[in-house]
N, C-alpha and C positions, 0 to 999 in steps of 0.2 A: 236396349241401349246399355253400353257398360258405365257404370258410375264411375268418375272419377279421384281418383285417392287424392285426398284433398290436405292440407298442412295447414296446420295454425301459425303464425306468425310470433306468436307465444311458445310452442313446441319449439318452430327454428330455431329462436336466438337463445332458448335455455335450455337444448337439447344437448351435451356433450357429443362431437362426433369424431372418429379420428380423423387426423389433420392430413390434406394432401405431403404426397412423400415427393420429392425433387431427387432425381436421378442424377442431376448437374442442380445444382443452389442455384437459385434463382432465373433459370433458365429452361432446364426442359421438368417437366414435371408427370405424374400417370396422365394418361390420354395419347392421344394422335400429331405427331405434330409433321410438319415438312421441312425440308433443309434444303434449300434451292440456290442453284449457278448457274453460272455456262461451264459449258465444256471445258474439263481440263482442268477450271480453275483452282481445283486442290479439294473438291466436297468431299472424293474419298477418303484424302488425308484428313482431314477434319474429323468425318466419322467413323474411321478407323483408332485414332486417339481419344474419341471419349469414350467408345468402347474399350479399352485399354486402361484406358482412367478409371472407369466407372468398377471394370475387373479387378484391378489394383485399388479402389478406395485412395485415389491420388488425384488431385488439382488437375483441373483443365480449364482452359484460358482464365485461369487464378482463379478458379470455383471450385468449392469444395463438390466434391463426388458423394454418391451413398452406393457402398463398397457391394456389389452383388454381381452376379452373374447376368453375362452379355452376350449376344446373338446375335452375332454379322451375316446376313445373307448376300455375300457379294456375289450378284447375280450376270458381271460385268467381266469378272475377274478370273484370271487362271491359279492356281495354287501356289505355282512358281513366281506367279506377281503378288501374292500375299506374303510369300514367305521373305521376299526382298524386302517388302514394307516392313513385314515385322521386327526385320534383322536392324533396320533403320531409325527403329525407334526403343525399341528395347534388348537387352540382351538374357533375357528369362522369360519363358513363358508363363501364361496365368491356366491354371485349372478353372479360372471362373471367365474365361473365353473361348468362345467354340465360331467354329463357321460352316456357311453352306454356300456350295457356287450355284444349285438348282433347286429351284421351286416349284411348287405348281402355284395357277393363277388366283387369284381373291375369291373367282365364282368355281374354282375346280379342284376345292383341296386346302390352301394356304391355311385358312384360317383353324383350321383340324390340324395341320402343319404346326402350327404356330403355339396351340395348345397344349398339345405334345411335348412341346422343350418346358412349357409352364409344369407340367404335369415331373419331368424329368430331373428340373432342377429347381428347387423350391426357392431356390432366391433368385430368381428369374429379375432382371430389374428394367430390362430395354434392351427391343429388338430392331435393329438397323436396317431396313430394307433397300438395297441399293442395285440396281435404280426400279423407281415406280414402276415406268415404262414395263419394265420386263415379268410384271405381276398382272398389269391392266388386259379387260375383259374387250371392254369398249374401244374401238377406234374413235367413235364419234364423240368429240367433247362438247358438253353441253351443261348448262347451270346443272340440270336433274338429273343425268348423265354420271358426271363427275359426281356430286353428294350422294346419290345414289351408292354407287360404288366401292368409294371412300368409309360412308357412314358404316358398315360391314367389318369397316379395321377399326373402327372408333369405338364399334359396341363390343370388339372383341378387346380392345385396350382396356376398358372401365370394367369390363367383368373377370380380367385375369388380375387389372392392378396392376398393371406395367405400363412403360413409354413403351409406343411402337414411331420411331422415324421412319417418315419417306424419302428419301434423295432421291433432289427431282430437277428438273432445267429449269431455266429461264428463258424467256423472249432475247430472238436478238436486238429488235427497238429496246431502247431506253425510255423509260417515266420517272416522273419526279416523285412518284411513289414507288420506293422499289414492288413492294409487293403486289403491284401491279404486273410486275414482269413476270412474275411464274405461270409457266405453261400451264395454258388450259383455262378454263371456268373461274368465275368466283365462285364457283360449288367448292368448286375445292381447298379455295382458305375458306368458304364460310365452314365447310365441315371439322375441319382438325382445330384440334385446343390451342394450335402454337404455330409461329410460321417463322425460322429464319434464310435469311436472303445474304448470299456471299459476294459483294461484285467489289473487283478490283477496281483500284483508283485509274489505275492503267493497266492494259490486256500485257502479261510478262511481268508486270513489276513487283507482283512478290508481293506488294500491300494491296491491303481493301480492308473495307469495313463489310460489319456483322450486322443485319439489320434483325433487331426483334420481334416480337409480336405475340401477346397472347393473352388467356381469357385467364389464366393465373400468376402472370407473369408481367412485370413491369416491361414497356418499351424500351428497350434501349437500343444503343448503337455505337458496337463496340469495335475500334481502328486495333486490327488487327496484322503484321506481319511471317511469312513464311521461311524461318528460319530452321533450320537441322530436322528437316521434313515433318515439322510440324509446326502450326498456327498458334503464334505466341500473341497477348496481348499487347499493344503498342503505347496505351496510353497508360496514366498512371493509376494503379487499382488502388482503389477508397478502400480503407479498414472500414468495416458495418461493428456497430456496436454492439457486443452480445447481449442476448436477453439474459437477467438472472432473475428473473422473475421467480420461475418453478425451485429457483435452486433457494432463492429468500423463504418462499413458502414452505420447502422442504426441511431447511435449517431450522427453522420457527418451530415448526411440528414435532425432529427428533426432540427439543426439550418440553414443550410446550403438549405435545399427546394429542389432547383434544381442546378445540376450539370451539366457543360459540357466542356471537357476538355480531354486531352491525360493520358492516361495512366499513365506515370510519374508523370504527376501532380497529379492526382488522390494517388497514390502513398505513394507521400510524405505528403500529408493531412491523410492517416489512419497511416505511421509509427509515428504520433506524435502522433495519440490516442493509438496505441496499443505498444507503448514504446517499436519497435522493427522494425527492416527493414522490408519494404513490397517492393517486385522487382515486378517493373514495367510490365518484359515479363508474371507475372503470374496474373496479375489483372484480364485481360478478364477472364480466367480460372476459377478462384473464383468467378467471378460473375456470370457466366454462374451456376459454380455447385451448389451454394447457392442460384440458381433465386425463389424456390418454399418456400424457408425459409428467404429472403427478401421482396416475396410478400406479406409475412403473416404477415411483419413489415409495411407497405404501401411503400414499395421501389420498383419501377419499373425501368429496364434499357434499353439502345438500345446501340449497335454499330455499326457505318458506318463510310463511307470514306468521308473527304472535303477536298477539295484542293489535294488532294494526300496524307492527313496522316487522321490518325485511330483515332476517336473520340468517347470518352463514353458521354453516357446524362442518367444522375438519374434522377429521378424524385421522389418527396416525397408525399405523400397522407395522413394526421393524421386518417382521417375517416377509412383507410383500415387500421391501425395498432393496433393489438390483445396489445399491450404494454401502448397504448394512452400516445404516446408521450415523457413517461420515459426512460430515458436514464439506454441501459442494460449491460454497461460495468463495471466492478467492481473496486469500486474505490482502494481498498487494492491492495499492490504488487503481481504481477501476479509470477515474482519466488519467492516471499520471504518465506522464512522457520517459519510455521504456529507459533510458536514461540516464534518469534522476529516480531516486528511490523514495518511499515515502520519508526516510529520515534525512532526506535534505533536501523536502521542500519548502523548508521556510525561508529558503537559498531566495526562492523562487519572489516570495513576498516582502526580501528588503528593497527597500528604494536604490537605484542605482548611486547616488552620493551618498550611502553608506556604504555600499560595496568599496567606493573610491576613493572614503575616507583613508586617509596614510598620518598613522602618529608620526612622533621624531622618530626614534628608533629605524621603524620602517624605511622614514627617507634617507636614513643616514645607508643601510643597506641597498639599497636601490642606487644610490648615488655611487656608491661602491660597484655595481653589477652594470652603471650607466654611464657614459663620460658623460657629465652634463655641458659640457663647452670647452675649446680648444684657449689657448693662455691667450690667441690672438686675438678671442672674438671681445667687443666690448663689454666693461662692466660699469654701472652707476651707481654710484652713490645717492641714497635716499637718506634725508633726515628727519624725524620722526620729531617733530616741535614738541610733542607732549613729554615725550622723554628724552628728549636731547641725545639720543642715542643714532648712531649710523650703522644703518644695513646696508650689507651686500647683495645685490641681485645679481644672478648670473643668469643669461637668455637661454634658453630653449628654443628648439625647431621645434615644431609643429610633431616630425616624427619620435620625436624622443620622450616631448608630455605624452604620445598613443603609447609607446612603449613601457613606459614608467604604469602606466596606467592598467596595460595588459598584464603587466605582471604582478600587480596587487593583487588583478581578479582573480587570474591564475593561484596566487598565491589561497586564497579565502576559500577559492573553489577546492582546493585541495586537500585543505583542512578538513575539508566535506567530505572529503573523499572524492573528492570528482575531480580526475587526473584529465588536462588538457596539453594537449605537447606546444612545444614553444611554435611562436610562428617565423618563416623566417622573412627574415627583413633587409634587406638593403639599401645603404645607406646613400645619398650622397654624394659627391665629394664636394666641400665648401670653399 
């Protein structure tokens, strides 16, 4: 009997390991994944442009790419219908895109195939298989059948370290799970890392949604339309907050050399660079998961026990740091609203009856830039008991206090430097 390699649970969580790499951010990632339609519905397109994206290191459906070389095997396609596409979408070819119209099958070749291009181009990053069908061994689909099959491109995906997609159909029935619809087994979503599903809202209309799915990948589902032959996002894309975790601890270390200290200490030295709490229980954590992107800073770590309590040691290296030395934290407001700059946001923090405060002066120019009432409209006389004196008031509309108003702020905001153009207004007639 073979014994089996066994892992401590102490090894895992304080093992540094490198971090899964995402081909597409937060969407496809190394492993197996599937891309599933119906006919027609544009999956070519789809995986024609993130191959394209992923070749160019450029945005697809508003996710950042990791720029490397791509492998279209359109197995569907004539040359002549590649080259229309290509002309459709771009006007420059990529050197880090290549294609193939013929394969051989998963159990006759492919995967000796597929190796090949790893072995050819070393930044190999995701290979597009289009369609499954035209790779598959088996006619008969079945739970053991399909994972079977599959599992063959799964173990060749984890030992090259590239995404392999499958573009593959859908069912004609509908479910309220999409991922119920993809043709064939649940062998086949239980095998692959990732599963997305394309089904238009209407057959023809050019929209549909993205359904997600994966074992490192958040679900989502993302409404997507078919615009200038390619699949733009429809909804409005969230800004994700950057980590500056690695780049605090990086900063810290060019002056700082070597550390050695608890946790909390460590702590409260990055919440003052990164102008935010850092809790002390998640330090190690952080530095465990960031160890392969602080090495590549010259930051090395260790922790152990002295005396009975838990101690980190940095250590800094300039020679190992891809950065030499520059400090990679950004000096601009990390929340501030692109804008407003950080020298005027204390705009931000007067009360609005200060903004709208108006000295004499003020009103006397305003009054000048504002008719405040016509000779015809009535005026009253108010008498003031305490000082026997008589004011004049003159009435205002409603539009003219907003106006008077708008233009202080306008004025105060400008003084900031923060130019607002006038609004325009129309008045009227009384």
């Amino acid at each position: 009997m073979k014994e089996l390699k066994m892992y401590s649970s102490e090894y895992i969580m304080n093992t540094p390991m490198k971090p899964i790499e995402y081909c597409v951010d937060g969407l496809i990632s190394q492993g197996l994944f599937v891309l599933a339609g119906a006919p027609k519905v544009g999956k070519s397109w789809l995986a024609l442009d993130m191959c394209l994206s992923i070749a160019k290191g450029e945005k697809v459906l508003g996710k950042e790419t990791l720029c490397g070389h791509a492998v279209y095997l359109s197995l569907e396609d004539s040359l002549i219908r590649l080259q229309n596409r290509l002309y459709e979408l771009t006007d420059e070819p990529s050197d880090n895109l290549n294609f193939a119209i013929m394969a051989e099958s998963i159990s006759n070749g492919l995967p000796e195939q597929i190796e090949y291009c790893r072995k050819r181009f070393d930044d190999l990053k995701i290979v597009f298989i289009d369609t499954l069908q035209m790779v598959r061994n088996e006619s008969e689909s079945s739970y053991s059948s399909d994972y079977k099959e599959l599992s063959v491109l799964k173990s060749l995906a984890d030992k090259l370290g590239i995404a392999i997609v499958l573009v593959h159909h859908t069912r004609k029935c509908s479910d309220g799970d999409p991922f119920n619809m993809i043709s064939g087994s649940t062998g086949l979503s239980g095998c692959v890392d990732g599963s997305m599903v394309l089904i238009e809202s209407k057959r023809g209309s050019r929209k549909a949604k993205l359904y997600c799915v994966g074992r490192d990948i958040e679900n989502q589902e993302i409404n997507v339309v078919f615009e200038s032959s390619r699949w733009k996002v429809s909804d409005e894309i969230k800004n994700i907050e950057p980590d500056y975790f690695p780049f605090a601890v990086h900063d810290f270390m060019v002056t700082q050399k070597k550390f050695k200290g608890s946790a909390t200490e460590l702590a409260e030295k990055l919440s003052a660079l990164l102008d935010k709490e850092v809790f002390s229980n998640r330090v190690k954590k952080d530095l465990i998961q960031h160890a392969y992107e602080l090495l590549d800073y010259g930051v090395t770590f260790e922790s152990k026990r002295s005396n009975g309590q838990r101690i980190i040691i940095l250590n800094y290296d300039m020679k190992s740091d891809s950065s030499d030395g520059r400090n990679l934290m950004p000096k601009e407001c990390e929340n501030a609203d692109p804008a407003v700059t950080c020298g005027n946001s204390e705009m931000l923090e007067k009360p609005l009856n200060t903004l709208l405060a108006i000295d004499e002066y003020e009103v006397e120019a305003e009054k000048s830039a504002v008719t405040v009432c016509d000779s015809a409209d009535p005026v009253d006389d108010v008498t003031d008991p305490a000082a026997n004196e008589v004011y004049e008031i003159e009435l205002m509309s409603l539009d003219e206090v907003l106006h008077m108003s708008a233009n202080k702020i306008r004025s105060q905001l400008a003084n900031k430097g923060i130019e607002i153009p006038p609004f325009e207004t129309q008045r009227k007639a009384t």
